[in-house]
VOPAGU-2260 file (C-alpha; in pm, 1 decimal, decimal comma):
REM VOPAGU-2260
SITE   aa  ch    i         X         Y         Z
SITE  UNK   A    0   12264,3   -9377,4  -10242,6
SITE  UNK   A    1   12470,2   -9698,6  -10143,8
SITE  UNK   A    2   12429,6  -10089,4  -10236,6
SITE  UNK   A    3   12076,8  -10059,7  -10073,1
SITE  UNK   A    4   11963,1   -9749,9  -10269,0
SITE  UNK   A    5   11617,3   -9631,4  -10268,7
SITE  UNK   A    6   11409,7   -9722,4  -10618,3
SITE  UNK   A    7   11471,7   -9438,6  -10825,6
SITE  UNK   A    8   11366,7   -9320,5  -11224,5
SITE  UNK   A    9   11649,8   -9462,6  -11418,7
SITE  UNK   A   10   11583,8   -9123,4  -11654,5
SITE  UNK   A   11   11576,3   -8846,2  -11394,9
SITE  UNK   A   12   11759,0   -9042,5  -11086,2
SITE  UNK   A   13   11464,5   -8900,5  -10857,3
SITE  UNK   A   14   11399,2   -9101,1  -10607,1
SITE  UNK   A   15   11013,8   -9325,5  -10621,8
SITE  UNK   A   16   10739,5   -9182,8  -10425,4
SITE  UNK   A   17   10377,3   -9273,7  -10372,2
SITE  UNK   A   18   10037,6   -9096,2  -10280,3
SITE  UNK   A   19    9856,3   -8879,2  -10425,0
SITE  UNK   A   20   10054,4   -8579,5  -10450,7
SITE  UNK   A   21   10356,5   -8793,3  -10599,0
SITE  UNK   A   22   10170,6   -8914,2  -10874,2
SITE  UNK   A   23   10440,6   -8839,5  -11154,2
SITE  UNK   A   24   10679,9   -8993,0  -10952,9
SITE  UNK   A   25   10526,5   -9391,4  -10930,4
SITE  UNK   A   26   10717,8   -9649,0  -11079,9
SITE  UNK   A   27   10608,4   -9766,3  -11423,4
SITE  UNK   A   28   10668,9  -10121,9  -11563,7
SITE  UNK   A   29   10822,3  -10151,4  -11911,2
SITE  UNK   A   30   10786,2  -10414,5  -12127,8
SITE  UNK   A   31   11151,6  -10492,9  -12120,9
SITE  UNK   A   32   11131,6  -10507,2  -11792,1
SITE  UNK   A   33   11288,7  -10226,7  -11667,6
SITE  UNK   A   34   11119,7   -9942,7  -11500,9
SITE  UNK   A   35   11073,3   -9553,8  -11541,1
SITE  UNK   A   36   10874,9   -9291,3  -11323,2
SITE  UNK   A   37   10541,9   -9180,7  -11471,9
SITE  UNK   A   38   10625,5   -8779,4  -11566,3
SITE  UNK   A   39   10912,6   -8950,6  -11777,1
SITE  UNK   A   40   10761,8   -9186,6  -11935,4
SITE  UNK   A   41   10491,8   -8899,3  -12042,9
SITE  UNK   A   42   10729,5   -8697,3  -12097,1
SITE  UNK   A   43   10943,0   -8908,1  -12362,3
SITE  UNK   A   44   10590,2   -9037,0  -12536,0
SITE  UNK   A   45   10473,1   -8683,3  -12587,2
SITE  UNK   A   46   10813,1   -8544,2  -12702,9
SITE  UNK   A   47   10954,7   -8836,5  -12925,9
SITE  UNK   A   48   10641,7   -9000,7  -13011,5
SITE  UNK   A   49   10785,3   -9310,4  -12838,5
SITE  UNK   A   50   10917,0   -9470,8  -12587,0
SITE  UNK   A   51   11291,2   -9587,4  -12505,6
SITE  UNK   A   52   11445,1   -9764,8  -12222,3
SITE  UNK   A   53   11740,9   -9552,1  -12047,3
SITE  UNK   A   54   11872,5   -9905,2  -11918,2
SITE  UNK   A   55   11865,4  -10162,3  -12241,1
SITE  UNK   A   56   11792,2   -9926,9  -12506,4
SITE  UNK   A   57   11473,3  -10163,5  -12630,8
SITE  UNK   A   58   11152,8   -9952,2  -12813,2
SITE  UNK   A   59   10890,0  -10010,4  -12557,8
SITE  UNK   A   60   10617,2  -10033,0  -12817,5
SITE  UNK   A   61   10442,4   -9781,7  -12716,6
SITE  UNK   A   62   10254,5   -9586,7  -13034,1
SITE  UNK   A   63    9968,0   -9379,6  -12921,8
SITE  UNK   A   64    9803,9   -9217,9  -12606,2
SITE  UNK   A   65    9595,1   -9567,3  -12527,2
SITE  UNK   A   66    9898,1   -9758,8  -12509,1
SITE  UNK   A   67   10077,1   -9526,7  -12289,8
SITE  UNK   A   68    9778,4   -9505,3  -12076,0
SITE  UNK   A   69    9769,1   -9908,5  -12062,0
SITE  UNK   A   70   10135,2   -9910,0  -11897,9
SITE  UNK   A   71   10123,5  -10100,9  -11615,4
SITE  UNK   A   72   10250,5   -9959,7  -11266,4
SITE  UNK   A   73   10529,9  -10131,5  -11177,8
SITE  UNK   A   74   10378,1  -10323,5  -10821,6
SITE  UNK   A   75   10695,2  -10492,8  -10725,8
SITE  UNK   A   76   10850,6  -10126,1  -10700,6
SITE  UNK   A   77   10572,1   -9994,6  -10568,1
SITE  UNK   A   78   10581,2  -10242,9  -10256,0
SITE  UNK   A   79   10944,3  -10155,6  -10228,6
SITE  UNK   A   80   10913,6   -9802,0  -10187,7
SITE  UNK   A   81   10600,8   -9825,8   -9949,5
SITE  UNK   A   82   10809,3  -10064,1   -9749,5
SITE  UNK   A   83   11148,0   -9816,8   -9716,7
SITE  UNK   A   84   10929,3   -9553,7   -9661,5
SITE  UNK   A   85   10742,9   -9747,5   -9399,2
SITE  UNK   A   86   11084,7   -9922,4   -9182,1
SITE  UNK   A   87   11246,3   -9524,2   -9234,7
SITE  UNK   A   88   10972,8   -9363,9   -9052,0
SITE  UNK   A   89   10966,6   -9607,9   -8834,4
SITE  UNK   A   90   11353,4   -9596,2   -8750,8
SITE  UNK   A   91   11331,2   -9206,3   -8714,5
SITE  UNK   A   92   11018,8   -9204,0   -8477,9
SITE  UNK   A   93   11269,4   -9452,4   -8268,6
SITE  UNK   A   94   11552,3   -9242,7   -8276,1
SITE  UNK   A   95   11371,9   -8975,9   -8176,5
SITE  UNK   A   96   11209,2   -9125,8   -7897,8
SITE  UNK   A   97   11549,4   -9198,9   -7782,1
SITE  UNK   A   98   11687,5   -8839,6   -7778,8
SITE  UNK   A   99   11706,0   -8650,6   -7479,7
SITE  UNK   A  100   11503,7   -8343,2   -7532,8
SITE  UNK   A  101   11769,6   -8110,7   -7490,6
SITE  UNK   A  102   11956,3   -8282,5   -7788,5
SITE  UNK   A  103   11681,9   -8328,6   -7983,4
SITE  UNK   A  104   11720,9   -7994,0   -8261,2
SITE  UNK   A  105   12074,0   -8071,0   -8290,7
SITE  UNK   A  106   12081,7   -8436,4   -8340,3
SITE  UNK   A  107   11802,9   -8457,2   -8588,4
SITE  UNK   A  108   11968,3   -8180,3   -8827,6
SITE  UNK   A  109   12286,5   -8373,4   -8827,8
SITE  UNK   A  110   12090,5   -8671,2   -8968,1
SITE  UNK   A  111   11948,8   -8500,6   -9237,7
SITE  UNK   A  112   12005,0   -8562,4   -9629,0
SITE  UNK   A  113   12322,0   -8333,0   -9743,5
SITE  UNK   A  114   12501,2   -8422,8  -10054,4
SITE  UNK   A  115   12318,5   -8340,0  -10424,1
SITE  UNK   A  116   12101,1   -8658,6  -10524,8
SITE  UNK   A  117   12278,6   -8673,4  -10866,5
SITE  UNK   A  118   12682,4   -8607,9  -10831,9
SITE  UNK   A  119   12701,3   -8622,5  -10420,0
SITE  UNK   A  120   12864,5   -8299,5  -10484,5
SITE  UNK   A  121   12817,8   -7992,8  -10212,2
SITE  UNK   A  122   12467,1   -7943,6  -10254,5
SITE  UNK   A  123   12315,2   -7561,1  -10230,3
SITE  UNK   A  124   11925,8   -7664,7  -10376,0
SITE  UNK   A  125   11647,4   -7810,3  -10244,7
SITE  UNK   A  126   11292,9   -7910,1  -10461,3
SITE  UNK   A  127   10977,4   -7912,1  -10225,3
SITE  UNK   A  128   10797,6   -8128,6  -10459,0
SITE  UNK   A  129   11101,9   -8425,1  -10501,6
SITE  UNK   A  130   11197,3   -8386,1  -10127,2
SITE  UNK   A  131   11548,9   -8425,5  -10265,2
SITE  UNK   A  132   11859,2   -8165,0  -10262,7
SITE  UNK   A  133   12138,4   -8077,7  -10569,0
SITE  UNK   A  134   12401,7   -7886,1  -10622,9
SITE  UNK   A  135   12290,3   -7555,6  -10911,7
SITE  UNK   A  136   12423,5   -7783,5  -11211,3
SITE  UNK   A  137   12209,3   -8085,8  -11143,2
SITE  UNK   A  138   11893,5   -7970,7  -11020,3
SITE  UNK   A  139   11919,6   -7694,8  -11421,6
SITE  UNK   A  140   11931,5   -8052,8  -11603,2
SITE  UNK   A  141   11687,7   -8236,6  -11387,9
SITE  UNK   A  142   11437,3   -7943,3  -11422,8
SITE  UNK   A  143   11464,6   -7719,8  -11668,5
SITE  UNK   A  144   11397,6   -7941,4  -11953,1
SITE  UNK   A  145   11120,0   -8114,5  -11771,6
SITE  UNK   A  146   10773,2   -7932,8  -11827,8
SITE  UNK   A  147   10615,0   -8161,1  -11554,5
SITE  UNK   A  148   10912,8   -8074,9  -11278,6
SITE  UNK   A  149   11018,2   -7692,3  -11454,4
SITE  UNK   A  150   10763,2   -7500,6  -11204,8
SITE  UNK   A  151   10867,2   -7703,9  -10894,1
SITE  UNK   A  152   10944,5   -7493,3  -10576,0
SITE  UNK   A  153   11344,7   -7443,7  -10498,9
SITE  UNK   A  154   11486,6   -7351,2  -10195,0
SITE  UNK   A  155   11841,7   -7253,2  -10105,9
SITE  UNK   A  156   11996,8   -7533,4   -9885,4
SITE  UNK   A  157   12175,5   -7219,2   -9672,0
SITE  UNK   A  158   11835,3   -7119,7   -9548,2
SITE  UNK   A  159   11777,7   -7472,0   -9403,0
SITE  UNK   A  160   12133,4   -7618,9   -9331,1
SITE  UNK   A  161   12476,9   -7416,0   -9330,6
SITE  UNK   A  162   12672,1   -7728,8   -9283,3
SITE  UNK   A  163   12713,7   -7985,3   -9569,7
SITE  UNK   A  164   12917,3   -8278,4   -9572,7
SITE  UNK   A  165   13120,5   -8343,9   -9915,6
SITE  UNK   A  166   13118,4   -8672,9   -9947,9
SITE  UNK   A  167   12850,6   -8990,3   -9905,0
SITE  UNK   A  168   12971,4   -9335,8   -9735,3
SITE  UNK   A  169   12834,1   -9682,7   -9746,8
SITE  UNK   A  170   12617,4   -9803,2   -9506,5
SITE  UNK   A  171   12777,2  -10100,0   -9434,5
SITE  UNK   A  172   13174,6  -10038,1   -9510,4
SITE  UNK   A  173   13161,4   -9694,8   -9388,6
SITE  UNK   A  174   13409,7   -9611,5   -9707,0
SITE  UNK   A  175   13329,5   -9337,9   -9934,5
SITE  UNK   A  176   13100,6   -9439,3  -10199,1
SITE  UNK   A  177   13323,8   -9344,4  -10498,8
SITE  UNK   A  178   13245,6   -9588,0  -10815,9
SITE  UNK   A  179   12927,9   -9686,9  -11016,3
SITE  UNK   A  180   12834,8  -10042,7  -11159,2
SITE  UNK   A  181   12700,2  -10031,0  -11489,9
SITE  UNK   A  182   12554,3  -10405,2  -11478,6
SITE  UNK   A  183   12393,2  -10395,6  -11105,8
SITE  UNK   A  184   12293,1  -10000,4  -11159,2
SITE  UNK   A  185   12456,4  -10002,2  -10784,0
SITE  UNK   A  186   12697,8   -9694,2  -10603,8
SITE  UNK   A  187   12950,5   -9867,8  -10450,4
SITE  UNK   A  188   13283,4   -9819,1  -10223,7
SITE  UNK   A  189   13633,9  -10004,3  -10274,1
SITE  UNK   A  190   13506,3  -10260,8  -10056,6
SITE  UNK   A  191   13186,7  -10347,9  -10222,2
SITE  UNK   A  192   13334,7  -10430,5  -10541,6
SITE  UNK   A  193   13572,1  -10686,7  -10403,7
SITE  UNK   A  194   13263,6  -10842,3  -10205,4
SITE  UNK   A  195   13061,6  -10943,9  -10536,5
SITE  UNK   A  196   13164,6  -10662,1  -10828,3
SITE  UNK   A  197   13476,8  -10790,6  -10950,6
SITE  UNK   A  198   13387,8  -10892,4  -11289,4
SITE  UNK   A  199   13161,0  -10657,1  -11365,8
SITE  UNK   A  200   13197,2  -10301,9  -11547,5
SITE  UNK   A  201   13305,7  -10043,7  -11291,1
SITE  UNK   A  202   13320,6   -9664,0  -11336,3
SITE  UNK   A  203   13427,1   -9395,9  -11157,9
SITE  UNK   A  204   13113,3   -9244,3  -11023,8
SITE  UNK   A  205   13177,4   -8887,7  -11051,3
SITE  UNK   A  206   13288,0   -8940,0  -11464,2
SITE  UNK   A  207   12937,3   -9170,7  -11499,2
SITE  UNK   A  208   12720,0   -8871,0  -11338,7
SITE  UNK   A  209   12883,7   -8618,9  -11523,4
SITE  UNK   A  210   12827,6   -8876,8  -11857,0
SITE  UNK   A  211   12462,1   -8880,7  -11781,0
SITE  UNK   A  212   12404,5   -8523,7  -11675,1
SITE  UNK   A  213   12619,5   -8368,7  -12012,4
SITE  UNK   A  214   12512,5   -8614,8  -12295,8
């Protein structure tokens, strides 16, 4: 993910989906403000008997099964992911229109998502049901704990692509995306932070994964 990441759970770090068989995976509205997908915010309420925000640390007030049922779907989200989703399969039908049918195989596997979702590490795992790929470390912590996501379907990323890039870039510096911003919740490259992050609190994003994943 770059400066114009797709919504994700600020708990899991799975990307927002919508539809019917994403249903766990809508965006839900706290009442600080902030957001959190629907399996989490189950999943918290059912395990600590409340609910707290991952972002501001506020007690969402939620007490018992009718106020957890009464949290409102986050709509703003929701029109956010329908409209990335929308533009993105719209760009790719384009793109493939454009492809000479003899290039067509190899230029669309070139284009496809490489790097784990969490650490942008080498990434040897991919979940049917998130549509998203991990290295062995991530996807264990994303899952295992999880009773909603433990019995999702893993594949090894060798069966579908042998070739894996290392590293992400930004989409509009073309550096390598390399540090986090705490205050904006943004990935960002060197160039980013000097065009608006300055004065905010910057991390290295490899030690802020690693942060989130081990504590």
């Amino acid at each position: 993910m770059n400066r114009t990441r797709f919504p994700c759970c600020s708990r899991c770090k799975i990307n927002y989906n919508i539809g019917d068989s994403n249903k766990f995976k809508i965006p839900m509205l706290l009442n600080c403000g902030h957001d959190l997908c629907k399996g989490c915010l189950n999943y918290q309420f059912k395990k600590d008997k409340k609910v707290i925000c991952d972002v501001c640390n506020a007690d969402c007030k939620i007490k018992n099964n009718e106020q957890l049922y009464e949290t409102p779907i986050h709509y703003y989200l929701v029109g956010k992911v329908w409209y990335l989703m929308s533009h993105k399969k719209k760009d790719i039908l384009r793109e493939i229109c454009n492809l000479k049918m003899d290039n067509l195989i190899s230029e669309s596997s070139k284009k496809v998502k490489k790097n784990c979702q969490l650490c942008h590490k080498f990434a040897n795992t991919f979940c049917v049901q998130c549509n998203d790929v991990f290295c062995e470390v991530c996807f264990d912590k994303v899952h295992m704990d999880n009773p909603i996501m433990y019995n999702h379907d893993v594949e090894k990323i060798d069966n579908i692509h042998p070739e894996l890039p290392l590293e992400s870039k930004c989409d509009l510096h073309f550096k390598l995306i390399e540090y986090f911003c705490v205050k904006c919740q943004l990935q960002l490259c060197s160039v980013c932070i000097v065009n608006g992050h300055q004065q905010h609190d910057i991390q290295s994003l490899k030690e802020y994964v690693r942060i989130i994943i081990f504590y």
